[in-house]
MIVEX-98166 format. One line per field, with one value per residue (C-alpha): residue in three letters; residue number from 1; x, y, z. Coordinates in steps of 0.02 Angstrom, whole numbers, plus 32768, in hexadecimal, padded with zeros to 4 digits. Layout:
<sites>
r: ALA|...
k: NUM|...
east: X|...
north: Y|...
up: Z|...
</sites>
This chain:
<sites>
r: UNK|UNK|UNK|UNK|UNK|UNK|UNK|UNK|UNK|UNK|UNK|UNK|UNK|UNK|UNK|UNK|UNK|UNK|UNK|UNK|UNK|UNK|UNK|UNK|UNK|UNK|UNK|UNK|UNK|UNK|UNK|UNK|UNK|UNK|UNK|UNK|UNK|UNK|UNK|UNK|UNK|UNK|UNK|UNK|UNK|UNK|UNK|UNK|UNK|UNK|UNK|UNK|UNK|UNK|UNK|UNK|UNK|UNK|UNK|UNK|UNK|UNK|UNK|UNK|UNK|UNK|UNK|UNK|UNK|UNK|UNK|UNK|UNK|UNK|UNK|UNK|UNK|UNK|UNK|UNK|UNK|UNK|UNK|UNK|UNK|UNK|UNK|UNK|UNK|UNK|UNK|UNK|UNK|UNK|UNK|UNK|UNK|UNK|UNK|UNK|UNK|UNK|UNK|UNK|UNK|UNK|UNK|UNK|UNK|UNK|UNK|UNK|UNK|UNK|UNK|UNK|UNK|UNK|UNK|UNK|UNK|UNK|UNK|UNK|UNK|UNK|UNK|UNK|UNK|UNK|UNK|UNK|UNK|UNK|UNK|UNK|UNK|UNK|UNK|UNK|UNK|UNK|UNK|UNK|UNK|UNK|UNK|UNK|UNK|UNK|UNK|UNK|UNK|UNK|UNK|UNK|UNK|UNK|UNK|UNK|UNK|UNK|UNK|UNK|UNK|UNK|UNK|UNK|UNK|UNK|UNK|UNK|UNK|UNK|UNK|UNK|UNK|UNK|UNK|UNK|UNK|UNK|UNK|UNK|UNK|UNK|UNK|UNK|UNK|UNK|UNK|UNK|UNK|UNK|UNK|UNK|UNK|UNK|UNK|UNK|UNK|UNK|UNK|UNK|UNK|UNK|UNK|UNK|UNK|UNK|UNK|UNK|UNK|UNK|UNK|UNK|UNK|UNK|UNK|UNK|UNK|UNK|UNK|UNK|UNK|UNK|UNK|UNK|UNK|UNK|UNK|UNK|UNK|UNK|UNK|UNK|UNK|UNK|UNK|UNK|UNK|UNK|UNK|UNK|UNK|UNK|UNK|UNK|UNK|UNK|UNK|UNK|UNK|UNK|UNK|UNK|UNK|UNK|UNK|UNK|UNK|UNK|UNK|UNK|UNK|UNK|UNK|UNK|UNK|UNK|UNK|UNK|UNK|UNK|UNK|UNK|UNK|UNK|UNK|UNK|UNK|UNK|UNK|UNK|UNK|UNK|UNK|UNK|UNK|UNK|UNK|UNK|UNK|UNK|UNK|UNK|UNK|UNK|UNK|UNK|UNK|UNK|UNK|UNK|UNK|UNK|UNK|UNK|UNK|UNK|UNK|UNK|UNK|UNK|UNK|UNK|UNK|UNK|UNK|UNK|UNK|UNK|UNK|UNK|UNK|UNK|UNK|UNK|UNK|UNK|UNK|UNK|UNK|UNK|UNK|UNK|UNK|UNK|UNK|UNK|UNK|UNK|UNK|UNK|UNK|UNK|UNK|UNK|UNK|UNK|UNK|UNK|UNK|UNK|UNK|UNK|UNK|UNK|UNK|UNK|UNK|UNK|UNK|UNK|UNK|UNK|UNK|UNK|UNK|UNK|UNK|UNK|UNK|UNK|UNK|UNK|UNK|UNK|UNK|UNK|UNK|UNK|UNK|UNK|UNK|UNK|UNK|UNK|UNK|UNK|UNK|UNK|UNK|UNK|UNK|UNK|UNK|UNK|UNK|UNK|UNK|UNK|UNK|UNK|UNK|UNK|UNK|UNK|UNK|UNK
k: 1|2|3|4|5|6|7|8|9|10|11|12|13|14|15|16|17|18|19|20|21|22|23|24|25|26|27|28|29|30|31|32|33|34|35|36|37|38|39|40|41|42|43|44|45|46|47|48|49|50|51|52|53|54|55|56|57|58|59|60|61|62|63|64|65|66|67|68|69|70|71|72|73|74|75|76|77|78|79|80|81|82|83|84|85|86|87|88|89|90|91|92|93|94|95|96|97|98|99|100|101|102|103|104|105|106|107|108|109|110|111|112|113|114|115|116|117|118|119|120|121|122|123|124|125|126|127|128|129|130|131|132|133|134|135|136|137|138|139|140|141|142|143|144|145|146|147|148|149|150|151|152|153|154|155|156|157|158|159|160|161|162|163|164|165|166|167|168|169|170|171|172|173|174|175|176|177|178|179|180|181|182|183|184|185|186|187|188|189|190|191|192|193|194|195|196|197|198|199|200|201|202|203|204|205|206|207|208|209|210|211|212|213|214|215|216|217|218|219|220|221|222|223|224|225|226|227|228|229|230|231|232|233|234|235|236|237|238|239|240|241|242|243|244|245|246|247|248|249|250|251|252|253|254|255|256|257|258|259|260|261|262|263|264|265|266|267|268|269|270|271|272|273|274|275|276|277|278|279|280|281|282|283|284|285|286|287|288|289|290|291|292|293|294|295|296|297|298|299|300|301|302|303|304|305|306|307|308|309|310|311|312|313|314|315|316|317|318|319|320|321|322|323|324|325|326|327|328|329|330|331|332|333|334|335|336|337|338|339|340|341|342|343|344|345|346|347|348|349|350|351|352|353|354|355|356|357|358|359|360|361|362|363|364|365|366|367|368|369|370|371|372|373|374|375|376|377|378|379|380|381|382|383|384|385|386|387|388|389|390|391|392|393|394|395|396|397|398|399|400|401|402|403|404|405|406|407|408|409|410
east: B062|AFE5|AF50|AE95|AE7B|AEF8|AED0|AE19|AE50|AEBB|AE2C|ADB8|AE30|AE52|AD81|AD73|AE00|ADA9|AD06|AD5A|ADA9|ACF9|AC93|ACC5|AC86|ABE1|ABB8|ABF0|AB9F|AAFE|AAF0|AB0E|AA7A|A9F1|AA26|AA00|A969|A941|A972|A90A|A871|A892|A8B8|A813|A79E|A7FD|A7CE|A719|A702|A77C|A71D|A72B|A68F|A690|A674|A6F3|A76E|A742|A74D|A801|A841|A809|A861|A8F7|A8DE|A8CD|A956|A9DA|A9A4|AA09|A9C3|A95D|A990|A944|A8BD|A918|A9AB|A9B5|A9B6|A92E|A8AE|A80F|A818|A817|A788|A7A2|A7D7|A759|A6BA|A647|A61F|A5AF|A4E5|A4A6|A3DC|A3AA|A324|A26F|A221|A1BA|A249|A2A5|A211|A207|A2BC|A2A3|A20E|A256|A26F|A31B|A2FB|A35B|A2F8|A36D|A3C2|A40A|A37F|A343|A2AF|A279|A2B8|A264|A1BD|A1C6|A1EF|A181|A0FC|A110|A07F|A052|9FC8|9FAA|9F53|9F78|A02D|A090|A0C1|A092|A061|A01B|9FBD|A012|9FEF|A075|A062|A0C4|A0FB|A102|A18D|A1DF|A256|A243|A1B5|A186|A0F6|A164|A154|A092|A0A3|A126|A0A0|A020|A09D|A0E0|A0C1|A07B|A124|A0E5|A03E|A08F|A11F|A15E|A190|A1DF|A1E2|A257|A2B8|A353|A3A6|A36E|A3F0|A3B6|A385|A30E|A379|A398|A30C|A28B|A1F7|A250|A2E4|A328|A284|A2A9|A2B9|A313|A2B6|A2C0|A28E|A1BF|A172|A0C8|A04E|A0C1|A0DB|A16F|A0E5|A094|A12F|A16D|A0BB|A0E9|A184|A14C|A0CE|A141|A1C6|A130|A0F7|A19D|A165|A0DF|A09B|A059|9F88|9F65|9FB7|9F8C|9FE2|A00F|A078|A0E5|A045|9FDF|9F97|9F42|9E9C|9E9A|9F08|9F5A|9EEE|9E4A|9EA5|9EF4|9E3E|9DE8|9E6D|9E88|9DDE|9DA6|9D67|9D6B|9DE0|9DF1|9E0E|9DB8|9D84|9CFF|9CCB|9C95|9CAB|9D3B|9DA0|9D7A|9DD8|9E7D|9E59|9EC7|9E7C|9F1C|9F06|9E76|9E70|9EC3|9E65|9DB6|9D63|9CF1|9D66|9DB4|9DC2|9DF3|9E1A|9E8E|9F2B|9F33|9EE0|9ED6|9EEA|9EF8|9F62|9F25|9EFD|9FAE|9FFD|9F92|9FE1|A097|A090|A02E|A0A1|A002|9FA5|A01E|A094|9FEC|9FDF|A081|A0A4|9FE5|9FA2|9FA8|9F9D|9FA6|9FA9|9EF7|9EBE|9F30|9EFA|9E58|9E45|9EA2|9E1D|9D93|9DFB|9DFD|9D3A|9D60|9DC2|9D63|9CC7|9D28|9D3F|9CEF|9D0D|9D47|9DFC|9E0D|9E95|9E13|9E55|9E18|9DDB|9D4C|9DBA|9DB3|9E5B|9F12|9F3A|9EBC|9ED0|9F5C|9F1E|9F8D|9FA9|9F05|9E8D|9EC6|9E50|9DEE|9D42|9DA8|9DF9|9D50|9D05|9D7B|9D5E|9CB7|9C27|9B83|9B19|9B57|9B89|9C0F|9BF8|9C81|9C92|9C06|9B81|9B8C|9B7B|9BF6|9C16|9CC8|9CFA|9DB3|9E2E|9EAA|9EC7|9F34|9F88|9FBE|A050|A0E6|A0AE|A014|A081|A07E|9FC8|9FB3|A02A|9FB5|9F1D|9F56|9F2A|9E97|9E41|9EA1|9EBC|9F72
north: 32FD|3375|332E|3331|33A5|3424|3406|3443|34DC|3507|34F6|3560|35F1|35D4|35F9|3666|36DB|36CD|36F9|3797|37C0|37A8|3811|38AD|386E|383A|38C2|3936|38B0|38BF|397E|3984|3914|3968|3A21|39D4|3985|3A35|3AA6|3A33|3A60|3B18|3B18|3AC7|3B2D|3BD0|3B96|3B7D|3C24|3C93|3C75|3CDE|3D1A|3D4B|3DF6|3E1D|3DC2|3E37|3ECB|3E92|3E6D|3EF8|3F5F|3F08|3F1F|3FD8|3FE5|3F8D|3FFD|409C|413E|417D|41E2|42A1|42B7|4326|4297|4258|41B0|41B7|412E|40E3|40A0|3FCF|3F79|3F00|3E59|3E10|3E71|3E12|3E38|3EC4|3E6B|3EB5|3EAD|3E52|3EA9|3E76|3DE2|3E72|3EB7|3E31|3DE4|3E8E|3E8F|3DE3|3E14|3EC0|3EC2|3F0F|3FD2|3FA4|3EF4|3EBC|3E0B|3D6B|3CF1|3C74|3C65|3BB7|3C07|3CB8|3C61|3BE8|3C71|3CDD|3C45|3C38|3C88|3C77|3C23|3C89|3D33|3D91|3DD7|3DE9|3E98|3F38|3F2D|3FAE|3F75|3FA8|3FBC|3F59|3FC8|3F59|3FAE|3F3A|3FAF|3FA8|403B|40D3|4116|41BF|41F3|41CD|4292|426E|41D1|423F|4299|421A|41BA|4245|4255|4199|4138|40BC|4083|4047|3FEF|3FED|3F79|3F83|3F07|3F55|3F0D|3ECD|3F29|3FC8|4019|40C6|40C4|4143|41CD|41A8|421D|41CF|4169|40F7|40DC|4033|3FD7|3F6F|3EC3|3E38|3E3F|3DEF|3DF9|3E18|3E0D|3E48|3DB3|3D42|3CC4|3D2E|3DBE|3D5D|3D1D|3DE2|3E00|3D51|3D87|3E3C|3DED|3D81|3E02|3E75|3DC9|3DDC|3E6F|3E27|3ED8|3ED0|3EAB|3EE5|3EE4|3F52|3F1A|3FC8|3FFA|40A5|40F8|40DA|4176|4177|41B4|41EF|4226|41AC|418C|4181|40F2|40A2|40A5|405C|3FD6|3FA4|3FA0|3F37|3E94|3E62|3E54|3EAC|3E4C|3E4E|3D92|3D64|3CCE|3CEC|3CA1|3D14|3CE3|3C27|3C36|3C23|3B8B|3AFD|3A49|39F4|3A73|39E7|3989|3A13|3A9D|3A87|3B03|3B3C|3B65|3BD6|3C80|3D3C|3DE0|3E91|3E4C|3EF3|3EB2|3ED3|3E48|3E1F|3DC9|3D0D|3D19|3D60|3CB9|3C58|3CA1|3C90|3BD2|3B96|3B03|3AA6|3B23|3B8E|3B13|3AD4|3B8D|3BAD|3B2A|3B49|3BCF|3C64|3D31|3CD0|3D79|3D97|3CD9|3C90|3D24|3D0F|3C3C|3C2D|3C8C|3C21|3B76|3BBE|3BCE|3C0A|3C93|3CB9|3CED|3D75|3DC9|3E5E|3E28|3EDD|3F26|3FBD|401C|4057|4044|4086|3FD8|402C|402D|3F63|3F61|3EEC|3F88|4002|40B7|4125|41BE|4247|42FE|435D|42B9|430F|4384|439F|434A|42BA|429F|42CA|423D|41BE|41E6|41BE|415C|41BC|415D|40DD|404A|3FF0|3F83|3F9A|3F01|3E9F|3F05|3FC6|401E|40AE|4126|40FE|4068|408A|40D8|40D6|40EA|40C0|40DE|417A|41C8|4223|42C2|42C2|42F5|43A1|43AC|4319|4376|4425|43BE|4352|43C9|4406|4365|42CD|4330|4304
up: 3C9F|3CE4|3D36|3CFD|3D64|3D38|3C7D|3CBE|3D12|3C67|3C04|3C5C|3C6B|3BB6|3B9D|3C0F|3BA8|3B19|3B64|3B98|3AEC|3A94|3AFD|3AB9|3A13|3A43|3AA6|3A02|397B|3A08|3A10|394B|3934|39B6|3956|38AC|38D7|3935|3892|3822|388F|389B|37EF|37AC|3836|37FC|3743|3762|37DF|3772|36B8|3636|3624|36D0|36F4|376D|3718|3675|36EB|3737|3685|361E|36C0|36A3|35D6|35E3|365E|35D6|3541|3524|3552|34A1|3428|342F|33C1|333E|3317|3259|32AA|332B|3306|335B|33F4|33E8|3432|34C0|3472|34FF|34CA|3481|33B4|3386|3359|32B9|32CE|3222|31AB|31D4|316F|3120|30D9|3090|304C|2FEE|2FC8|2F7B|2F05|2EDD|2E1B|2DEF|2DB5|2D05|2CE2|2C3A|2C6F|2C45|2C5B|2BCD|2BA0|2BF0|2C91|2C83|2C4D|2CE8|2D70|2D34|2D39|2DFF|2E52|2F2C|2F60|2FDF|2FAD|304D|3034|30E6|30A3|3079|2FA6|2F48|2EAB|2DED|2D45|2CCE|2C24|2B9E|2AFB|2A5A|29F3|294D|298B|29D8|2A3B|29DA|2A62|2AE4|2B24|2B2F|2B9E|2C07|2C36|2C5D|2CDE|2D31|2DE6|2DE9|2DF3|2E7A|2E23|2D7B|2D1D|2C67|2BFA|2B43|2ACD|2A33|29AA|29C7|293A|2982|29F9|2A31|2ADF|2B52|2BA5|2C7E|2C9E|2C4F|2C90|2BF1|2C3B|2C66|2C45|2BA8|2BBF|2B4C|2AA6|2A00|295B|2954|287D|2875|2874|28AC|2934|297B|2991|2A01|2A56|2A7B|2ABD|2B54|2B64|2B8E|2BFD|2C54|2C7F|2CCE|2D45|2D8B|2DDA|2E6E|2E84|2DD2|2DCA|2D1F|2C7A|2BED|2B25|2AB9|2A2B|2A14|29B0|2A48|2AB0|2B5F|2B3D|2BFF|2C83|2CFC|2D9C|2D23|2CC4|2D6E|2DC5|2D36|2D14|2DDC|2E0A|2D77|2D8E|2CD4|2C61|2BAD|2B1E|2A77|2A55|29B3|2960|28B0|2815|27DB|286C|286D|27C3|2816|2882|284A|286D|28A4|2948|2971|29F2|2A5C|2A06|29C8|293D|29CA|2A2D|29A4|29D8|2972|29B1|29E2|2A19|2A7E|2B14|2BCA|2C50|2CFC|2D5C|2D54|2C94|2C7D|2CF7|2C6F|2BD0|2C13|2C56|2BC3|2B82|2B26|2AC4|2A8B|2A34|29C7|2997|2969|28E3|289B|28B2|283E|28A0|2934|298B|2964|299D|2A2D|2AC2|2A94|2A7B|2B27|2B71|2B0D|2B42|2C03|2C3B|2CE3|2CA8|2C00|2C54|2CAA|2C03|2BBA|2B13|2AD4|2AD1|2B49|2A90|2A14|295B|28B2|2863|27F5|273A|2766|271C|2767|27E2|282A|2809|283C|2891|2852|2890|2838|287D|2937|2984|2A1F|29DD|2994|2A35|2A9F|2A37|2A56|2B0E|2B0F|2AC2|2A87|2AEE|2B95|2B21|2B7B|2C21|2CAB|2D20|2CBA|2D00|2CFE|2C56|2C47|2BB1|2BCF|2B40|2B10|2B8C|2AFE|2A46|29A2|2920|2930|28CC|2918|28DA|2934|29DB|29DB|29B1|2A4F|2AD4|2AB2|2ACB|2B82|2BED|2BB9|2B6C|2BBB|2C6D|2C78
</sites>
């Protein structure tokens, strides 16, 4: 049996062999280790020096992009196209519109103003109205002129004339019969500017109805400060930038509002508590009004109603009353109607002025009062009362066309 002390010497050359076989492998497993840790290092530092975004990286890359790509295509090949933009260029910035401008965008009316709105929701956008009285962009004041039409407008040539040149200081509206489907040629000052209608009976509720609806499709305008109420045998008694002035710079205004005996006929007592007698107002339903008074009409949701189921002709009561029931704004009124109309035969309808009524004193009268009878702004007397006139036939537009120029100055 070997000793203890050869088993000892076996053992360690035993360890010591196997201490030479490993070392190989841990000095490879060692080496493999310190490059990994190394590479990780390089790696990250190259990651954080080397971005993207950097601009020699950009540079070297776009180098190396524009060395790949095939040489172009001459200018005159079927198939040449634009050159591609570098996938690391950063997108084009579009510079939005000023505030101005989409503000105006916003409150721009559409140029053909027919649409698809009810009624509750025309009546309540057209109610909205800013606080704020300074507008943050340019706004040049205009002149809503709302036609009340069975059909056709037979002076239509005459008002062609009066508008022309002024396309920035007014707007139209036209209120027609359903029924009737004839519609102004694209030239036209006409054109475009009817709005949703229905079916208007003379002395009706629906006439007054036609006449809020008119004047709730002009408040969708913003630019609009005053609006004027004619028919198609209306006539401008003057030309345009008389009219605009007077209308613009008024701080009244016109609508033709009586209490008599005759009119308190047509009060009905179950109006009361809402309405009293006293408050009982008749008038010209062709009035003239400005901006607030018009708000008034078109978000009325008390008065109206009352009027409707009771009253009779409420087109010759409810303008008038409303401006009666509303202090603040009746004491703004000139109580007279800017459209002068034949009333003297006292008969249903006033006079129809026909072709051999037309003449050059007839329409200098009309112009003019004999003596400074009417007050402008509450305050000035002018010779000026009526800046336009009814009824006047279709014939008479022949006779009116000869006399624009030289009477009317249009």
């Amino acid at each position: 049996m070997p000793t203890k002390k050869e088993r000892n010497s076996s053992s360690l050359s035993l360890s010591l062999g196997i201490i030479k076989l490993l070392n190989p492998l841990l000095h490879n497993f060692l080496t493999f280790c310190v490059g990994a840790i190394v590479g990780i290092i390089v790696h990250s530092s190259l990651e954080i020096i080397l971005s993207p975004y950097s601009p020699t990286v950009q540079s070297v890359s776009q180098l190396f992009l524009v060395a790949s790509l095939p040489p172009p295509l001459p200018a005159s090949s079927p198939l040449s196209s634009p050159p591609l933009a570098s996938p690391l260029a950063p997108p084009p910035s579009t510079s939005p519109l000023s505030q101005n401008n989409q503000l105006e965008m916003f409150l721009r009316p559409p140029k053909n103003i027919m649409h698809d709105m009810e009624e509750n929701e025309l009546f309540w956008r057209a109610s909205m109205e800013p606080k704020i009285r300074d507008y943050p962009f340019p706004r040049t004041p205009k002149v809503a002129f709302m036609f009340l039409t069975r059909g056709p407008l037979p002076l239509a040539p005459l008002w062609e004339r009066f508008f022309r040149g002024y396309e920035d200081l007014f707007t139209i509206y036209v209120h027609v019969n359903p029924s009737y489907n004839e519609f102004m040629p694209q030239g036209s000052v006409f054109y475009g500017r009817r709005i949703p209608s229905k079916r208007v009976d003379w002395g009706q509720a629906n006439m007054v109805e036609a006449e809020r609806r008119l004047l709730a499709n002009a408040l969708l305008d913003m630019n609009n400060e005053r609006f004027i109420l004619l028919s198609e045998s209306c006539i401008p008694l003057f030309n345009f930038t008389t009219v605009y002035s007077y209308l613009i710079n008024s701080t009244q205004t016109h609508v033709h509002s009586y209490d008599l005996p005759f009119g308190r006929v047509r009060y009905d007592r179950r109006m009361y508590p809402h309405i009293h007698m006293h408050h009982w107002r008749k008038g010209s339903q062709w009035f003239e009004l400005d901006r607030s008074m018009a708000l008034e009409i078109v978000s009325d949701t008390v008065y109206w109603p009352i009027m409707k189921a009771y009253s009779r002709c409420p087109d010759e009561h409810y303008v008038p009353t409303i401006l009666n029931l509303r202090p603040s704004l009746g004491s703004r009124n000139s109580n007279r109607s800017l459209t002068w109309t034949d009333w003297e035969n006292r008969r249903a309808h006033p006079r129809l002025i026909r072709v051999w009524n037309v003449n050059v004193e007839f329409l200098m009268w009309l112009r003019r009062c004999d003596e400074e009878c009417c007050e402008h702004n509450g305050e000035n007397k002018t010779r000026v009362c009526f800046l336009f006139a009814r009824k006047f036939s279709p014939n008479t537009l022949k006779k009116l066309l000869r006399f624009a120029s030289t009477v009317m100055h249009f």
